[in-house]
Each structure stands twice: as C-alpha cells, then as structure tokens.
NUKOLDO-385820 format. One line per 5 residues: number of its first residue (from 1); for each residue x, y, z of N, C-alpha, C, O. Coordinates in nm, 3 decimals. Layout:
% NUKOLDO-385820
NUM) X Y Z X Y Z X Y Z X Y Z; ...
This chain:
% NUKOLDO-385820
1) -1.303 -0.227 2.808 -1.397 -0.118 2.816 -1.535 -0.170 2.780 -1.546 -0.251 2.688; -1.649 -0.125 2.855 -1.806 -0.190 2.822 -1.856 -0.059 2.850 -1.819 0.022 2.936; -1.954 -0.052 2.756 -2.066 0.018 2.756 -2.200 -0.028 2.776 -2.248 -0.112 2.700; -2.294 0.040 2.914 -2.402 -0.039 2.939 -2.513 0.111 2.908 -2.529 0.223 2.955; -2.562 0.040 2.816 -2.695 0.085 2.769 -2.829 0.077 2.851 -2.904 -0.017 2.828
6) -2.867 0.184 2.960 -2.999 0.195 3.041 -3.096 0.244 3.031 -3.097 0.366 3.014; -3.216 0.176 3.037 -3.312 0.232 3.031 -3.401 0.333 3.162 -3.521 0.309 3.166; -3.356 0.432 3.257 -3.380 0.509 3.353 -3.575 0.474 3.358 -3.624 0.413 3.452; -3.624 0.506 3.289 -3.772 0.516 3.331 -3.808 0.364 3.333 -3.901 0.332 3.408; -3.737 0.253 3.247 -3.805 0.144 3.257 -3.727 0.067 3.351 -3.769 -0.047 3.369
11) -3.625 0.102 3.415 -3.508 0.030 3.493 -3.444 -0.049 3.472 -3.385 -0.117 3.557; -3.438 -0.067 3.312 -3.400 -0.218 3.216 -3.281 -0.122 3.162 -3.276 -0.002 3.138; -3.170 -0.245 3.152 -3.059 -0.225 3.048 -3.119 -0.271 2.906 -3.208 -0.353 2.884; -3.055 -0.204 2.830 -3.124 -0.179 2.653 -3.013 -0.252 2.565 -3.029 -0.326 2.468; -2.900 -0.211 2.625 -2.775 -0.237 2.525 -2.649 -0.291 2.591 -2.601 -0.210 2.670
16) -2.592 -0.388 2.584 -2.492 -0.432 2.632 -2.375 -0.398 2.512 -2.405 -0.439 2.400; -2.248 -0.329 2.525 -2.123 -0.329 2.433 -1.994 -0.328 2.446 -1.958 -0.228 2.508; -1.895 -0.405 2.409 -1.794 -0.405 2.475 -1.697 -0.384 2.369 -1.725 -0.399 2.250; -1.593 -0.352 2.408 -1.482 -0.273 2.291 -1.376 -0.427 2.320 -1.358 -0.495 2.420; -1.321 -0.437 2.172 -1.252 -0.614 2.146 -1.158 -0.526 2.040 -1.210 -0.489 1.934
21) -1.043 -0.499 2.064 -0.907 -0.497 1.959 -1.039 -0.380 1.829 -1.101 -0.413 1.728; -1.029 -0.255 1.898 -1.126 -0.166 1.821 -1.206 -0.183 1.756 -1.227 -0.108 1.660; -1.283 -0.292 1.786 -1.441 -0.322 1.723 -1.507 -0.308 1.852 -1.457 -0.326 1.963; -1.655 -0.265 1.817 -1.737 -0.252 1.955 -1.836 -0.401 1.896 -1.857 -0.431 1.779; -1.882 -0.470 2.014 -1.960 -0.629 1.980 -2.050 -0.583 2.092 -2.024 -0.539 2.204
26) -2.197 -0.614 2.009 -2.296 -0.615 2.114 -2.391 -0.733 2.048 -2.396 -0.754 1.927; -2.482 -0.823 2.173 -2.588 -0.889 2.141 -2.634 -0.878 2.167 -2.618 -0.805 2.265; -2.746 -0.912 2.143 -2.923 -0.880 2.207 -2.918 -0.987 2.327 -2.968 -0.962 2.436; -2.840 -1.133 2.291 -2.841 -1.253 2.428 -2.736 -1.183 2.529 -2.724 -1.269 2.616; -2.678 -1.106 2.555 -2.661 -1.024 2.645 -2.764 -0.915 2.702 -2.778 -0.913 2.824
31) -2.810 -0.857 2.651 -2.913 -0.791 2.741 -3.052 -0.858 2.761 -3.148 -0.809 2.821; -3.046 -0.963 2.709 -3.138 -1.078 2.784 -3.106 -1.153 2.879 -3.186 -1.207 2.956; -2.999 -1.161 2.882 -2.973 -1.260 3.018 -2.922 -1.156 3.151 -2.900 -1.193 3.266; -2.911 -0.997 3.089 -2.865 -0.923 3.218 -3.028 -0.903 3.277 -3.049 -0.917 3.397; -3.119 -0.874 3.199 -3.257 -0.873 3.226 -3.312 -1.013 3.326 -3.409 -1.005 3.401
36) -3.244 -1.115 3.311 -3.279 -1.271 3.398 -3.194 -1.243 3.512 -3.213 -1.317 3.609; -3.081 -1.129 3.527 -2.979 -1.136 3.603 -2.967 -0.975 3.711 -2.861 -0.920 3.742; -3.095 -0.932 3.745 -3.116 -0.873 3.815 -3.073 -0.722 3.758 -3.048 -0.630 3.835; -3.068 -0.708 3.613 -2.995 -0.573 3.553 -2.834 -0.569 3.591 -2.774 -0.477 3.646; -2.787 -0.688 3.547 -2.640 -0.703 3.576 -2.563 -0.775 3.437 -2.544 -0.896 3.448
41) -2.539 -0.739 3.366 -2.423 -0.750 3.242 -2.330 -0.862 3.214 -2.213 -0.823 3.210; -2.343 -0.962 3.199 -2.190 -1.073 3.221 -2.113 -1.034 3.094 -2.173 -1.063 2.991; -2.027 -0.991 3.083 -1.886 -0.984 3.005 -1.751 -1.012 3.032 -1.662 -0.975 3.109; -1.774 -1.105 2.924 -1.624 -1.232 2.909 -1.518 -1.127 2.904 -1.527 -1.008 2.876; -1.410 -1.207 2.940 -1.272 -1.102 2.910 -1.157 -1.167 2.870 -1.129 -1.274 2.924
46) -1.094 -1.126 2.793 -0.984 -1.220 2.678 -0.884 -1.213 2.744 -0.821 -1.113 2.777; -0.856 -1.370 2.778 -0.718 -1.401 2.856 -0.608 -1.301 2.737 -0.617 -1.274 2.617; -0.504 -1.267 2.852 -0.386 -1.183 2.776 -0.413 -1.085 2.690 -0.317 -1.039 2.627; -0.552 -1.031 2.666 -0.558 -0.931 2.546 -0.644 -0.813 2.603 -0.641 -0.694 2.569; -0.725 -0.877 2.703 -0.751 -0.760 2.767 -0.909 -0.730 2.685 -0.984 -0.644 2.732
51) -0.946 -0.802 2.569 -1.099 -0.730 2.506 -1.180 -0.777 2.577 -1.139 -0.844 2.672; -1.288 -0.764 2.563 -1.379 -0.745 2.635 -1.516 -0.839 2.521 -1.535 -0.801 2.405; -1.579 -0.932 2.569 -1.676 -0.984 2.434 -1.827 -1.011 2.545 -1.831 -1.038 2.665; -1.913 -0.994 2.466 -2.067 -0.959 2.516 -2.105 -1.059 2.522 -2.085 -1.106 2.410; -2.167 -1.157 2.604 -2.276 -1.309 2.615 -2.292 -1.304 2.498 -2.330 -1.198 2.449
56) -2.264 -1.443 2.395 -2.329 -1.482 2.274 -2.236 -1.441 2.162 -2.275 -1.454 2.045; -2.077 -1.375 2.197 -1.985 -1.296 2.090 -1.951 -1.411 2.012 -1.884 -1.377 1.914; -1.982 -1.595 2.020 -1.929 -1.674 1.921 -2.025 -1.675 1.810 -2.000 -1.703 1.693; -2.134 -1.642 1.859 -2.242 -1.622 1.711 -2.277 -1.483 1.626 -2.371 -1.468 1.548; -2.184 -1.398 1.659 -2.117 -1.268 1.607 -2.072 -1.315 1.469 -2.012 -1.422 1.455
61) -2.104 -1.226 1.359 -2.015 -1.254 1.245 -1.960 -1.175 1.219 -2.018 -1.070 1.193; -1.805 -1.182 1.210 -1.707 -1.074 1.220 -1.739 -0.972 1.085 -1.759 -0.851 1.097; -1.740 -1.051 0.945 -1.748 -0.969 0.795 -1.853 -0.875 0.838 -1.853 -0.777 0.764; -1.962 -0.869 0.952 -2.008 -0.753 0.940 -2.006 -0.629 1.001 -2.066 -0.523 0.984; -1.908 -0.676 1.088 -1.837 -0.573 1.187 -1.726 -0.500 1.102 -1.718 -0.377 1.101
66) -1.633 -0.588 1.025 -1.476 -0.502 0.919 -1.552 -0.445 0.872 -1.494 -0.338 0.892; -1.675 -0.405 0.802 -1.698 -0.317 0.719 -1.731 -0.205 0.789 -1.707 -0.095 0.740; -1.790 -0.218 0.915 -1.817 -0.098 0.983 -1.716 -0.037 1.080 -1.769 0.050 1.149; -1.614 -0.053 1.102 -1.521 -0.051 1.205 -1.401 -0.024 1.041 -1.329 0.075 1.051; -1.389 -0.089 0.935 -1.309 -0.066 0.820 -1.187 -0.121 0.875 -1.090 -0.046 0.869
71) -1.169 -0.240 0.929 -1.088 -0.301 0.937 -1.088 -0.409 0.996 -1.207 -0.434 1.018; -0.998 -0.524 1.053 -1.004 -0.647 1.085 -1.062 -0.709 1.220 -0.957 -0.695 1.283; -1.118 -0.747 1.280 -1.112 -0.780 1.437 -1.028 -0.905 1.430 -0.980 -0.952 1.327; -1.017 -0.944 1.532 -0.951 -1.099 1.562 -1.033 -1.194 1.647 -0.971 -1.266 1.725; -1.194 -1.205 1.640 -1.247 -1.282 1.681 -1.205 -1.439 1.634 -1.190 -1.534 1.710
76) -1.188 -1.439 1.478 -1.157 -1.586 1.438 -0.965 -1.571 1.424 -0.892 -1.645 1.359; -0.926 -1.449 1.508 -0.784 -1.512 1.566 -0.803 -1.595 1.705 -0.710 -1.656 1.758; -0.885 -1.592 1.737 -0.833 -1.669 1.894 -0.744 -1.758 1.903 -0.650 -1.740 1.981; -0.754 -1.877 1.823 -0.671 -1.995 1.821 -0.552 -1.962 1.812 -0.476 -2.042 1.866; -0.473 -1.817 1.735 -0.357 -1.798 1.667 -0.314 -1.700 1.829 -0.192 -1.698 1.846
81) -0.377 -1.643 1.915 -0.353 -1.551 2.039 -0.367 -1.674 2.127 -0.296 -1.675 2.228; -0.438 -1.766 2.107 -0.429 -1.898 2.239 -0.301 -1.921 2.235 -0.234 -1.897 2.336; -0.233 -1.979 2.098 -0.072 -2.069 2.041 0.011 -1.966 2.126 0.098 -2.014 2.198; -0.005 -1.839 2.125 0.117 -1.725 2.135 0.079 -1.727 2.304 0.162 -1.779 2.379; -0.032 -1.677 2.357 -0.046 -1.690 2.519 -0.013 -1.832 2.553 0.019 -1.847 2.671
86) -0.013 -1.958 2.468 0.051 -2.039 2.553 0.172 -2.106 2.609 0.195 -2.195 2.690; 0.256 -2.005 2.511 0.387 -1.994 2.511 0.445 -1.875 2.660 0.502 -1.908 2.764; 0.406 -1.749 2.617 0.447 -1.660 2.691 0.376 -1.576 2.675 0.297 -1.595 2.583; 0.363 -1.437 2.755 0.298 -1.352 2.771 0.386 -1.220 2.682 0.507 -1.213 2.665; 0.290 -1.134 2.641 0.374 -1.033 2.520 0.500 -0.968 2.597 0.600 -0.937 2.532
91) 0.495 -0.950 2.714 0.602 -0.879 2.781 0.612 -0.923 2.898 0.542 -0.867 2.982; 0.691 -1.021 2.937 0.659 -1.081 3.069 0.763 -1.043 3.188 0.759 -1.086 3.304; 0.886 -0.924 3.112 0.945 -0.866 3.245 0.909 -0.698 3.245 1.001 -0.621 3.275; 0.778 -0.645 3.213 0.762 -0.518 3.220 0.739 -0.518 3.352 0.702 -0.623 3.405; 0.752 -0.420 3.414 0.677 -0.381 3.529 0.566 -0.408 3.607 0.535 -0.457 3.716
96) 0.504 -0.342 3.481 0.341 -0.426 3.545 0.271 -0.560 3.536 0.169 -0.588 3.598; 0.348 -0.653 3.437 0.354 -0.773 3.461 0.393 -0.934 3.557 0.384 -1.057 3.552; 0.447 -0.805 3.648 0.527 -0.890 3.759 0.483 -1.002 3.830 0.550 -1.104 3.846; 0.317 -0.972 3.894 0.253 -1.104 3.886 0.154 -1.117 3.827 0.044 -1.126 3.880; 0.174 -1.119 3.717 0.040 -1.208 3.608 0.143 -1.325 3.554 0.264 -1.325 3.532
101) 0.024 -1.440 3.540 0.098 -1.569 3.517 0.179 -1.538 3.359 0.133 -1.478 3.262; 0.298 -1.595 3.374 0.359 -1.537 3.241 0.295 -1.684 3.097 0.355 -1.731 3.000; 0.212 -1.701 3.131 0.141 -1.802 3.016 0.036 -1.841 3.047 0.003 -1.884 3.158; -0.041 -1.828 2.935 -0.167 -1.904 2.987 -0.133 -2.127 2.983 -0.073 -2.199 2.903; -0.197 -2.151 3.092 -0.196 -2.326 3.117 -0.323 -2.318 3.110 -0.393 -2.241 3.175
106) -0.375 -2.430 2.998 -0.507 -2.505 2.972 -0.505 -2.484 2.810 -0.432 -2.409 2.746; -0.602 -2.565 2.764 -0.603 -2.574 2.660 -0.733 -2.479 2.607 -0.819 -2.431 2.680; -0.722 -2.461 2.427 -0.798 -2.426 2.381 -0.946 -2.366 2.440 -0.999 -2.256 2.447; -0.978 -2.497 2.478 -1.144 -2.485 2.529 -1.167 -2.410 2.646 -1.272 -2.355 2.678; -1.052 -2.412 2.710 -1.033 -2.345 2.851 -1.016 -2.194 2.835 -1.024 -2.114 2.928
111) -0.986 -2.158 2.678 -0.901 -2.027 2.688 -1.036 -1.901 2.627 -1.034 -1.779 2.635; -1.166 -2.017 2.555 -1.251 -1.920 2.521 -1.410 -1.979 2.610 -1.521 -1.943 2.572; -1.387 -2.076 2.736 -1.512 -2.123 2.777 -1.523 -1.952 2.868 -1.613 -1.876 2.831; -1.445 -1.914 2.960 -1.489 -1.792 3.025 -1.561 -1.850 3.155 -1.656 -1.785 3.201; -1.521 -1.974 3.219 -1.615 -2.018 3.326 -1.569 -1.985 3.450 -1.634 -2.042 3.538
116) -1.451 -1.891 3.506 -1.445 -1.833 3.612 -1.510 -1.703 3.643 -1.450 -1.601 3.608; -1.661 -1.690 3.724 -1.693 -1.550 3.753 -1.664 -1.493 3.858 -1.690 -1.541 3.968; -1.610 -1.391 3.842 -1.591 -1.275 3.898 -1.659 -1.156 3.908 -1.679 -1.073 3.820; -1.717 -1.155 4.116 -1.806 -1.064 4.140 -1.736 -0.908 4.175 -1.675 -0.875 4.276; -1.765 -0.838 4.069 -1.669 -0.706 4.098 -1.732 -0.592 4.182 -1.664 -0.503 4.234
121) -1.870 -0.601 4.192 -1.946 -0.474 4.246 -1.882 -0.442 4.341 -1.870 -0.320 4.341; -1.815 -0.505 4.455 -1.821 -0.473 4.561 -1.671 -0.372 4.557 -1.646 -0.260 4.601; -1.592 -0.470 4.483 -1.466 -0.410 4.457 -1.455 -0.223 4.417 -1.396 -0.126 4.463; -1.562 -0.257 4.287 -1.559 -0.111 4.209 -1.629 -0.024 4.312 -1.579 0.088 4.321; -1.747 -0.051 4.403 -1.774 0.006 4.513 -1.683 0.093 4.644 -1.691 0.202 4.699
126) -1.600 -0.026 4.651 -1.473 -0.005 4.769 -1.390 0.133 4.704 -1.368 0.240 4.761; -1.356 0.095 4.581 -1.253 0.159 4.468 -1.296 0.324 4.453 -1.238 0.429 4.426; -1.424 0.284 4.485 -1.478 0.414 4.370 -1.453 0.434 4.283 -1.408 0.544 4.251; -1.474 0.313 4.183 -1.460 0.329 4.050 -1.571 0.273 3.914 -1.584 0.212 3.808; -1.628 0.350 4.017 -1.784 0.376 3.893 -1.817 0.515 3.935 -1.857 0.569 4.038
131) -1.770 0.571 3.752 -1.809 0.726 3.789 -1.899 0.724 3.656 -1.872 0.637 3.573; -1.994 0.806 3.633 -2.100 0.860 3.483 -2.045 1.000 3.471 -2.026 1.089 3.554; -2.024 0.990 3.340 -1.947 1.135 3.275 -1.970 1.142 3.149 -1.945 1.036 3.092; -2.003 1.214 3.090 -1.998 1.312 2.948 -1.848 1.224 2.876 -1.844 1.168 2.767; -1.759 1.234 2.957 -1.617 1.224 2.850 -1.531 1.122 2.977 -1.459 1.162 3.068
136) -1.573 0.974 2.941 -1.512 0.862 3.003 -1.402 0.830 2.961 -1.378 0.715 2.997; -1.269 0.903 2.865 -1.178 0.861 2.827 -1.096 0.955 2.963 -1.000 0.908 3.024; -1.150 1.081 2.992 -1.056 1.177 3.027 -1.068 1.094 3.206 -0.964 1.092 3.271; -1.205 1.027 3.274 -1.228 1.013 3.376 -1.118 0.890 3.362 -1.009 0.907 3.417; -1.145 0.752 3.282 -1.068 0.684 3.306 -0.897 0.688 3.321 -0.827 0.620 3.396
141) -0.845 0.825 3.195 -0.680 0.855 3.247 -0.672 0.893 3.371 -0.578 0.850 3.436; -0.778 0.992 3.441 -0.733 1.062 3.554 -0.779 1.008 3.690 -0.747 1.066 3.794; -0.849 0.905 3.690 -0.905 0.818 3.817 -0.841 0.697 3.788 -0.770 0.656 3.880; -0.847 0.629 3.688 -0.832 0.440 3.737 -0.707 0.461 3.654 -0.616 0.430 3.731; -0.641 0.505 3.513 -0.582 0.411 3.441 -0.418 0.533 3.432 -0.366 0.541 3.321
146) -0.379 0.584 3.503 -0.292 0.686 3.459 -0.154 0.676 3.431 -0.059 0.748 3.460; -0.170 0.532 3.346 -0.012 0.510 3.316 -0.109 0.445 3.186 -0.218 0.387 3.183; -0.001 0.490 3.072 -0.015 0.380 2.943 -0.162 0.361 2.905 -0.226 0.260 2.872; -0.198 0.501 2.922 -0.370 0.502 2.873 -0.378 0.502 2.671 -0.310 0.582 2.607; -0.443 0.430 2.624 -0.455 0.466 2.535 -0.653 0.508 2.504 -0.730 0.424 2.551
151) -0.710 0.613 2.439 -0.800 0.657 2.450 -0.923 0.570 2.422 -0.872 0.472 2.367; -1.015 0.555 2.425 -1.129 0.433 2.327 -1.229 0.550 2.306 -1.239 0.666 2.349; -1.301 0.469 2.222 -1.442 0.565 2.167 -1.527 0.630 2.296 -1.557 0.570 2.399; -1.553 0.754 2.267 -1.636 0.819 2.382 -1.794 0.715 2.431 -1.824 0.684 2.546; -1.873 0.681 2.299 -1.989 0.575 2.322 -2.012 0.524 2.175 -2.007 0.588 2.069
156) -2.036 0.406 2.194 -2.036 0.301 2.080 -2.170 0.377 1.980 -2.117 0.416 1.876; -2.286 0.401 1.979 -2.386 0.476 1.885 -2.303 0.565 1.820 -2.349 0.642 1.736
C-alpha cells in the first residue's frame, strides 16, 4: 500500500509513504527524486512480504518509527526474512501461490538492491485500477483485492 502526497496547484508530489509490516516510512529522497522523475514515485517492494519501502528506507531509523507506530517494524529483520525466503516461501501450496517462485534465488544483496523496474502505469491504466476515494480500504476490498483483504490505515497524517 503507498500513499502519494500531491500538490494540485503546484503539480508537485509533497509526500511519498508506504505502509512496511504496519509502520508507514516516508523520505524526503523520495519525493525528490519523483520531482527529477516526471512526478512519478519509485517504491521498492519486499521480496515475499509484500511491504512496500520509500527511495532512501536504508537511512530510516527504525527506534523512531516503534515509538510512533508503538511497536516493532522489521526493517533491521531483513537478513532474518532473506534466511526464511531463501529456503521457502510461507505457504507455497496455497492457492494463490501457484506460480510465484516458491524461494527466493540470489543472495543477500540481491534481496534488498531492488534493481528490477517495473513500469506499471500502463497496466493500472488497462486494469482500472487507480481510483481517488475518501475510504481506500473499502475501494481496495471491492475493486482489486476481494479475497483475504486485511484493512490498512485510511491516510498516513
């Protein structure tokens, strides 16, 4: 889940945020480089876990996120979610796992560099799946996600 922070009168994104194992992570070197990048957002995405981390999330310091969130993130788990994805995947005969690789192959460096991009506009275009709403938990159960939704924060502020 990401939240993009716009500025309508100045045509600039303001805030880049992305939701990581119920912490929201935002940097300022994310909405600087979406500003070099035509008002376009790059956000990494965590092999097997599904979070979501903002340009610049390794110079994030977690102790100041647990206090505001009141509990743990797992940014300085990676290494301990690399060991376990490189074994097997959490559920690798569910259903919807059928073809995702059942392990991650590569090492360490490979598992937090993030150097495959993926151009989605066109996709979410095709999809129709960029909608703006008041209440993005209820749009996402009932348009994109309607199996095994679990809810996220309405907006990170």
């Amino acid at each position: 889940m990401v939240w993009i922070e716009y500025n309508k009168t100045k045509g600039k994104i303001t805030g880049v945020y992305t939701y990581f194992h119920q912490a929201i992570l935002s940097t300022e070197e994310a909405v600087k480089d979406a500003d070099l990048r035509d008002q376009r957002a790059r956000i990494n995405i965590q092999w097997g876990g599904h979070g979501s981390l903002p340009l610049g999330w390794e110079k994030l310091h977690p102790e100041a996120i647990f206090e505001k969130i009141g509990k743990r993130i797992k940014i300085k788990d990676m290494p301990q979610r690399y060991r376990e994805l490189n074994k097997s995947i959490k559920n690798p005969l569910h259903p919807l796992a059928k073809d995702w690789p059942k392990k991650f192959v590569g090492n360490y460096k490979d598992f937090i560099t993030f150097a495959k991009y993926i151009e989605i506009r066109r996709f979410l275009t095709k999809k129709k799946m960029v909608i703006i709403s008041q209440w993005p938990n209820a749009v996402i159960n009932r348009y994109f996600l309607n199996y095994n939704y679990f809810p996220k924060k309405q907006w990170p502020k």
